[in-house]
C-alpha positions in Angstrom: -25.1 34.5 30.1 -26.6 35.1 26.8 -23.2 34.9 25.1 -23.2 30.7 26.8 -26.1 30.1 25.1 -25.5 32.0 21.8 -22.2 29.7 22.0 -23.9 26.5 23.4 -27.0 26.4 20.5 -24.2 27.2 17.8 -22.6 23.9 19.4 -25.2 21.9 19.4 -26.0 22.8 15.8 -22.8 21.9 14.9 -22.8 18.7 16.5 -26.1 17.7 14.8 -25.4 18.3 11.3 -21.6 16.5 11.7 -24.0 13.6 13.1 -25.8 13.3 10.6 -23.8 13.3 7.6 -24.5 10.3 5.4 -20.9 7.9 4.9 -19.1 8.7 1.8 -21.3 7.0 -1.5 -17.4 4.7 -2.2 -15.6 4.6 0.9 -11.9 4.2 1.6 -10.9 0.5 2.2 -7.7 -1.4 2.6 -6.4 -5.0 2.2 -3.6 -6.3 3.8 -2.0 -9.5 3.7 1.5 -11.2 3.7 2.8 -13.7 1.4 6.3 -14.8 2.0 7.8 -12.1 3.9 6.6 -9.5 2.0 3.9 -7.0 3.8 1.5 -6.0 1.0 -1.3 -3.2 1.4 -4.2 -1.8 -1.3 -5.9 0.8 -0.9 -8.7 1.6 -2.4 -12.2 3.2 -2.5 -15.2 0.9 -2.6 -18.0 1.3 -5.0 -21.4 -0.6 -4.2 -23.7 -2.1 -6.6 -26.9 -0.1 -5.9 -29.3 -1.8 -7.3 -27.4 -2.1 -10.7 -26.9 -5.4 -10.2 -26.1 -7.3 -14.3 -25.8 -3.6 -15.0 -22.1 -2.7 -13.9 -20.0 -4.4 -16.3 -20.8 -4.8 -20.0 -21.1 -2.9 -23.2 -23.8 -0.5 -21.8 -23.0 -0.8 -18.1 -21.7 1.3 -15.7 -18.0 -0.1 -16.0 -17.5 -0.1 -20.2 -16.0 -3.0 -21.5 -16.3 -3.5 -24.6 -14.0 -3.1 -27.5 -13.5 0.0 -28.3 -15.0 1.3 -25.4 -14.1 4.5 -24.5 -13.3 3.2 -20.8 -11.1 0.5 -21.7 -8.6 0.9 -18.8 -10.2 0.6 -14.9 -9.0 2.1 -11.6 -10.5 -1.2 -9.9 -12.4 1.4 -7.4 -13.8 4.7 -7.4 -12.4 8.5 -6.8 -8.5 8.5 -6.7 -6.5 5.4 -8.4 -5.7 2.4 -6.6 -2.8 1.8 -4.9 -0.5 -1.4 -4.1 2.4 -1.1 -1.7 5.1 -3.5 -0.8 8.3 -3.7 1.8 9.5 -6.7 -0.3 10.1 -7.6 -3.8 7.1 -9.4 -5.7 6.5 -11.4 -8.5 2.8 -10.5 -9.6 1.6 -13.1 -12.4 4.6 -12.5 -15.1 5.6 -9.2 -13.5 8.8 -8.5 -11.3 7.6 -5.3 -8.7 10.4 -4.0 -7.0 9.4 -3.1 -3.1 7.6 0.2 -2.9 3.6 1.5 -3.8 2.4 1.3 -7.5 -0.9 2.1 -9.0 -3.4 -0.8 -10.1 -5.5 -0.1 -13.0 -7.1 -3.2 -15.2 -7.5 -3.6 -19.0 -11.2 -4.5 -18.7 -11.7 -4.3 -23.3 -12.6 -7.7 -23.2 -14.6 -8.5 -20.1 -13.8 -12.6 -19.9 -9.8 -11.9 -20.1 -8.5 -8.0 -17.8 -5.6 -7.8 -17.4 -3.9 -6.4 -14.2 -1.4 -3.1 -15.1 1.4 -2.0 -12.7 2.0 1.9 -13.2 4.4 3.6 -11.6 2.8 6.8 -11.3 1.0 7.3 -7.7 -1.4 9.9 -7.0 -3.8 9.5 -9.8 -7.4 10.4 -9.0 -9.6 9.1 -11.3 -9.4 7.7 -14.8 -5.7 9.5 -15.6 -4.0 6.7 -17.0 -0.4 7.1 -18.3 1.2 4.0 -20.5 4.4 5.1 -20.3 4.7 4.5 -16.6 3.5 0.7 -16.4 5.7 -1.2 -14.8 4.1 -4.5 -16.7 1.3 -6.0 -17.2 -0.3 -9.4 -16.7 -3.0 -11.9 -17.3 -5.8 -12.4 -14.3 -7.8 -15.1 -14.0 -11.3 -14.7 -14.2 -14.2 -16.7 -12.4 -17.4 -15.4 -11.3 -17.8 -15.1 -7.3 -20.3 -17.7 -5.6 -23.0 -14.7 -4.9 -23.2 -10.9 -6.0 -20.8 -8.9 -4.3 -22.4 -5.8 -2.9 -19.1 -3.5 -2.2 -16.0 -4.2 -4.2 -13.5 -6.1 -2.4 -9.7 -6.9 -2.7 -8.2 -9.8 -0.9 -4.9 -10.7 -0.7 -3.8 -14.4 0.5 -1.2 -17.0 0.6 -0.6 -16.9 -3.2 -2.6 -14.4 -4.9 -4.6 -10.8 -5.0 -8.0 -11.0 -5.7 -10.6 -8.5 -7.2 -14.4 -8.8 -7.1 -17.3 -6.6 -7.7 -20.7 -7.5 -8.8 -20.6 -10.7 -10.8 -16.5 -10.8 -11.8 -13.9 -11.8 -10.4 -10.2 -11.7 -11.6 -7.0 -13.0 -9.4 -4.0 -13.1 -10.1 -0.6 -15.4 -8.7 1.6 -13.4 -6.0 4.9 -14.5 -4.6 7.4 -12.8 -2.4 10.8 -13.0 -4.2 
C-alpha cells in the first residue's frame, strides 16, 4: 500500500509540473494554401513582439537591417529555418521552384526593398545561411500592415505569399505552373 502511494504522489507530481509548463517563447506554426493546383505549406516558428514594438526592425533593432549589418540575411521566424513545400511546380515572383520543400530566408540590408531567397538546403536551424544553394531570388513587395502584428504570420492566397511581423510587410506574386 505504501508502494501506490509512493507511485501515485510521484504521478501527480509529474502531472503538475507537465501542466504547468509555460508554451514555447516562438511557437511552431504553418500556412497552408492552394493556388492553382499546387498544395503549398510553410512552416515556421513564430516570434512575438513583446513589447518591442518600433524596436524589431531597424538599424539598432532586434532584426538588423541596415547596411552592413552583420544580420543581413533573415530566417523570416525564429529557431530552425523556414521552410516552403510544394506538390506542384511554382513560379515565385521571377523564380521557377520545381515541386518539393525549400528554405525561405530574406535579404532584409535595406529594410524598404527584402528580397525573398529560395535555398535549397533544408534543415537549417538558425541563421546558417549557404549562397551557393539558392535556388533564386526575388523582389517582395513591401507595405506596412493596417495594425501591429503581435506574432509573425505567413499567408498564402490566390496569388501571392505574404510575410508580416511588427510594422512590415513584404508579399510576393505566386502562380502554379
Amino acid at each position: 500500500m505504501k508502494r501506490l502511494l509512493v507511485c501515485t504522489g510521484i504521478l501527480a507530481t509529474a502531472a503538475l509540473v507537465f501542466a504547468q509548463q509555460k508554451p514555447p517563447a516562438s511557437p511552431p506554426e504553418t500556412a497552408t494554401g492552394t493556388i492553382g493546383s499546387a498544395n503549398i505549406s510553410i512552416k515556421y516558428n513564430s516570434p512575438g513582439v513583446k513589447g518591442r514594438e518600433g524596436k524589431v526592425f531597424g538599424a539598432d533593432g532586434l532584426i538588423k537591417t541596415a547596411h552592413g549589418s552583420q544580420y543581413p540575411i533573415w530566417r523570416g521566424g525564429a529557431n530552425a529555418a523556414t521552410t516552403l513545400t510544394t506538390d506542384a511546380d511554382l513560379k515565385i515572383g521571377d523564380v521557377d521552384v520545381p515541386k518539393g520543400t525549400y528554405t525561405l530566408f530574406y535579404d532584409i540590408s535595406d529594410p524598404d526593398n527584402w528580397v525573398l531567397i529560395i535555398n535549397k538546403k533544408t534543415g537549417e536551424w538558425g541563421l546558417a545561411y549557404d549562397a551557393s544553394q539558392d535556388l533564386g531570388k526575388t523582389k517582395m513587395n513591401m507595405s506596412k500592415p493596417s495594425s501591429m502584428v503581435e506574432n509573425l504570420k505567413y499567408t498564402i492566397d490566390s496569388g501571392s505569399i505574404t510575410l508580416a511581423w511588427e510594422n512590415k510587410q513584404g508579399s510576393v506574386p505566386v502562380a502554379a505552373k
